[in-house]
N, C-alpha and C positions, 0 to 999 in steps of 0.2 A: 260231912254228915253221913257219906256211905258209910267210912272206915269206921266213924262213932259207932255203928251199927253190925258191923262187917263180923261174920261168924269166925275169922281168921285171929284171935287172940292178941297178934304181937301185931297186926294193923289197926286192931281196936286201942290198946296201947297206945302206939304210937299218934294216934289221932286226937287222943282224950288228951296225953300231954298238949298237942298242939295247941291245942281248942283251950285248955287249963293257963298254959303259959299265956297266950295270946292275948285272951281275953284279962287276966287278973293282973297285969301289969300296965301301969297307967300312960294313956297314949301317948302322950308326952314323948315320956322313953324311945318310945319307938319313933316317933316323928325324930327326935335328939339323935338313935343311933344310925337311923336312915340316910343321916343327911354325912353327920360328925363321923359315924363310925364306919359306912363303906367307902367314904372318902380317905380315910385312915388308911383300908385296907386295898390300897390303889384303884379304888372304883372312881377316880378323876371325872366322868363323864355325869355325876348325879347329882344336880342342881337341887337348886331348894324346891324346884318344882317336885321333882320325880324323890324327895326324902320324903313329901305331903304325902307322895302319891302312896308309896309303899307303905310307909306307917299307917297311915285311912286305910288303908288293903289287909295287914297281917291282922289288925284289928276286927275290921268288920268281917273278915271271913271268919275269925272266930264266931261271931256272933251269929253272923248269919247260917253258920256250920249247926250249930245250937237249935235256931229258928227251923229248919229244914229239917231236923231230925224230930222238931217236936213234933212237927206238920208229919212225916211220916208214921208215928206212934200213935198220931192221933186216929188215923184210919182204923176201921175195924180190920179185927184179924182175919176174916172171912174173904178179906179183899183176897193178902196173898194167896191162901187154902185153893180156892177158887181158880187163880190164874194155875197155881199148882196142878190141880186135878184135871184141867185140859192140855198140859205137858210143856207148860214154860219152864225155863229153869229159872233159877234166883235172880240172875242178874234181867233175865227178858219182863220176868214179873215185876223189876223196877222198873224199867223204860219205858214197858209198856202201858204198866199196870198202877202202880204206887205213885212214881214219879212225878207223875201229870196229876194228878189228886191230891197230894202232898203240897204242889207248888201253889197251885189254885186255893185248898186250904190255909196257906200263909200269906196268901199275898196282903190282907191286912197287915199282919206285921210287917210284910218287908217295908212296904209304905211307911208302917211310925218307923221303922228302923232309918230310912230314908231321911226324916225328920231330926232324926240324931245325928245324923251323918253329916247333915247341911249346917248342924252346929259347931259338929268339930272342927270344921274346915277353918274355921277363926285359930285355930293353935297353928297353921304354918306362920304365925309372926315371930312363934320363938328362932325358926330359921332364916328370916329374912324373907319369907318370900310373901307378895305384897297381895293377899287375898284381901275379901273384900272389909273386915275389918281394918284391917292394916292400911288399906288406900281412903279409909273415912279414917284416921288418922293423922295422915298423910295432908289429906284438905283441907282437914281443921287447921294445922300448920302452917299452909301455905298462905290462904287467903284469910283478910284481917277480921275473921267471926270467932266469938270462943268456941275452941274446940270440942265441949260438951255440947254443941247444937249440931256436931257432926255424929258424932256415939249416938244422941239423940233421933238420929234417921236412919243411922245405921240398924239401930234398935230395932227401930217400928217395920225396916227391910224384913230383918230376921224373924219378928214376930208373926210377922204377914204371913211368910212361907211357912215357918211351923205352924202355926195354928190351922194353915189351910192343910198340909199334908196331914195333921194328928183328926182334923175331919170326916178327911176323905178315907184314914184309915178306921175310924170309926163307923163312917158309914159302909164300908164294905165287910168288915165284920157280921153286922147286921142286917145287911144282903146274901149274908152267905148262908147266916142263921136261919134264915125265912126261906133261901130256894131250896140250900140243901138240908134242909135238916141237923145243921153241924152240932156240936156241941161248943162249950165255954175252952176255950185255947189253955192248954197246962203247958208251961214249959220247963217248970223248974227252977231250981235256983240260979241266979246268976242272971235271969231275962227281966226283974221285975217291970221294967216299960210294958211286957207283953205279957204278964198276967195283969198292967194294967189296964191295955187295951180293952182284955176280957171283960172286967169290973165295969169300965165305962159302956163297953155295947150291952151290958146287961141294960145300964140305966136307961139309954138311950131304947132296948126295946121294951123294959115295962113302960117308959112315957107313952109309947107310941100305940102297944096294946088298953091302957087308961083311954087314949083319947077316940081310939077307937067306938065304943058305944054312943059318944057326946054324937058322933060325925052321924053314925047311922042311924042315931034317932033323929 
C-alpha cells in the first residue's frame, strides 16, 4: 500500500504490477503453483499446508494492499500538511500520523475481507489438503449417511461465520460513521465487496436515523 502511493516512480511501478498480477489472476492458480510449482523448483519442504498458506497470502495481500491505500486516500489532505508544518518527514507523518487513521478507517473492510478469506480456505482440496470442506467430505464417506447431509452442515458452518463477520463489518462501518464523522469508503475498481460494504452501512444508517423519531416520541 506504501509503495502504491510511494513518490519514488519505479517503486510505485513496481507495486501496482504486484498488486495488478496478484489480485487479477484467479486463486486457484496460485494455491496450484504454490504447492505444484515450488515443489518443482526443489522447494521439497512445502506441503499442501504451507501451498494454502502462501497462495491465501500473495492474494490477500493484494487485496488488502488496495484496502489500505484506500483507507489512506481517504483521509483529509490537511492530516499530512499538518504533520508537515510541525517538521515530520513523509515517512514519520505515516507512522505516526496517517497510518494509525488509515487502519482504524478500514478496519470494517478488513473484517468482510476476513469473511472472504474464511471462504477461500475451501480451495485447498484442489491440493489435498483436508480443510474444513474437504474433512465434511471425507465423513460423508466414511460413515453410512448421504453425503449431502455432510455439505449440508458444512454449509450452515460457513454461513454462520460469514454472515456473522459481514455484520459485524457492517456494524462498524456505521460506528465509525457516527463517532468519526467518516465518510462512504471509495475504493475503486477491483474492491466491489467494499464499495459494498459502503452501500449496505448506508441502509443500515438511514434505517436507524427513520426509527429514531418513533423512539423519541
Amino acid at each position: 500500500a506504501l509503495g502504491r502511493i510511494a513518490r519514488n516512480p519505479v517503486l510505485r511501478s513496481a507495486a501496482r504490477g504486484y498488486v495488478e498480477i496478484f489480485r487479477s489472476v484467479p486463486l486457484l492458480i496460485f494455491i496450484f503453483f504454490a504447492f505444484l510449482g515450488l515443489q518443482d523448483l526443489g522447494l521439497t519442504w512445502v506441503t499442501p499446508f504451507w501451498g494454502v498458506v502462501i497462495g491465501l497470502t500473495a492474494y490477500n495481500s493484494a487485496v488488502l494492499a488496495e484496502i489500505f491505500r484506500a483507507g489512506i486516500l481517504s483521509l483529509d489532505r490537511g492530516q499530512s500538511e499538518a504533520a508537515a508544518t510541525i517538521g515530520l518527514s513523509y515517512w514519520q507523518s505515516m507512522r505516526l500520523v496517517i497510518l494509525p487513521q488509515a487502519i482504524r478507517r478500514m478496519t470494517p473492510a478488513i473484517v468482510a475481507q476476513l469473511a472472504t478469506l474464511t471462504k477461500d480456505t475451501s480451495l485447498g482440496y484442489v491440493v489435498g489438503y483436508e480443510e474444513f470442506l474437504r474433512r465434511g467430505r471425507v465423513l460423508g464417506q466414511q460413515v453410512p449417511i448421504n453425503p449431502l447431509q455432510a455439505f449440508v452442515v458444512v454449509g450452515i458452518v460457513y454461513f454462520i461465520l460469514i454472515f456473522a463477520l459481514s455484520r459485524l463489518a457492517r456494524r462498524l462501518e456505521v460506528q465509525q460513521r457516527r463517532k468519526y464523522r467518516a465518510g462512504k469508503m471509495e475504493a475503486g475498481a477491483g474492491l466491489e465487496d467494499l464499495e459494498a460494504l459502503g452501500e449496505e452501512a448506508d441502509e443500515d444508517e438511514l434505517a436507524e436515523r427513520e426509527q429514531q423519531p418513533a423512539v423519541s416520541g
